[in-house]
N, C-alpha and C positions, 0 to 999 in steps of 0.2 A: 544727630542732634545739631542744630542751628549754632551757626557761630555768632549769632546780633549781641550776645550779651558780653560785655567786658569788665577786668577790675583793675583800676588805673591807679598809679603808685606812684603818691606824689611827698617829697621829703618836705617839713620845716621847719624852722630856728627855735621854733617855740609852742607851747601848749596854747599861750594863746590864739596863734597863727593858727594852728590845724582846728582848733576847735570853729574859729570864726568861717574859715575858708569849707568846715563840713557841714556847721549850719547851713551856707548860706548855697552849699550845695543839694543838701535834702531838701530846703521849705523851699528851692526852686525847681526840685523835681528833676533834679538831673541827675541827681544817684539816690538810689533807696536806701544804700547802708554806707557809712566812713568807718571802718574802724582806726580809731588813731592807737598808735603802737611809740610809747616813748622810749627813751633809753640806747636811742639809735647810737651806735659812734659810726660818721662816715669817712672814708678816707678817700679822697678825692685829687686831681690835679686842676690849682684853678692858675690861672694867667703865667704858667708856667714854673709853678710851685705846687709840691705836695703839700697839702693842705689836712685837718680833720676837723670835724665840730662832731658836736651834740646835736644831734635831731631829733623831730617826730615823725614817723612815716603813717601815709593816710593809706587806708587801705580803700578803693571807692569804688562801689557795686553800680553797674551802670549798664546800659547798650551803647553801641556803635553808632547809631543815628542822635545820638544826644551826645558823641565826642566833642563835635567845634566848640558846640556854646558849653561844654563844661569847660573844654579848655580854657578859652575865655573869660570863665568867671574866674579862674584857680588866677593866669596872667592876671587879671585885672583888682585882685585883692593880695597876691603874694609880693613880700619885698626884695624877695632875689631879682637880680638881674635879668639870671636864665634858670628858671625854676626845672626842677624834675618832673615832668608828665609825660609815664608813658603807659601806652594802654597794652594791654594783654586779654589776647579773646582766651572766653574761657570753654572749653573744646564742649562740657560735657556736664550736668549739675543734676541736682535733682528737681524734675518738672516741677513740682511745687512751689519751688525757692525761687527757680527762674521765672514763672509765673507772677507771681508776688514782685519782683524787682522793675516788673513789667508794667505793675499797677500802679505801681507809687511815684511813674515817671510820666511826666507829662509829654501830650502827642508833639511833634516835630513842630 
């Protein structure tokens, strides 16, 4: 099975953040599905301090030939600094679903 398809896992400070950054992911066709997952606690090292917050993690249903310009969109609406985007090919799914996530994305 084809590895084009990925789900890229991006953290944020807030419900309003994930909610806006997954619209504005879907109505532009760069992922078929966000799921946002609240209640995150993260524990992190930032500028040389352990850190924790509260987040929400996106869960975002996508391919590989639509990674720059999502990345893009998530940098160009998120207020971290250095936002979390990382993608993860997904090895293996069922043809239908990956089908389906294939439709709802617009061409290159």
């Amino acid at each position: 099975m084809s590895t084009c398809h990925q789900i890229i896992l991006c953290t944020c400070p807030d419900q309003d953040t994930a909610e806006k950054i997954a619209h504005l992911l879907v109505t532009g066709q760069l992922a078929a599905c966000v799921n946002i997952l609240p209640g995150l606690l993260s524990v992190y090292i930032w500028q040389g301090q352990v850190e924790s917050a509260q987040e929400h993690l996106l869960l975002i249903k996508s391919r590989k030939d639509r990674y720059q310009a999502l990345e893009a969109m998530i940098r160009d609406n998120h207020p971290y600094e250095i936002p979390e985007i990382i993608a993860v090919p997904v090895e293996a799914g069922l043809p239908e679903y990956l089908n389906w996530i294939d439709s709802c994305l617009s061409p290159n």
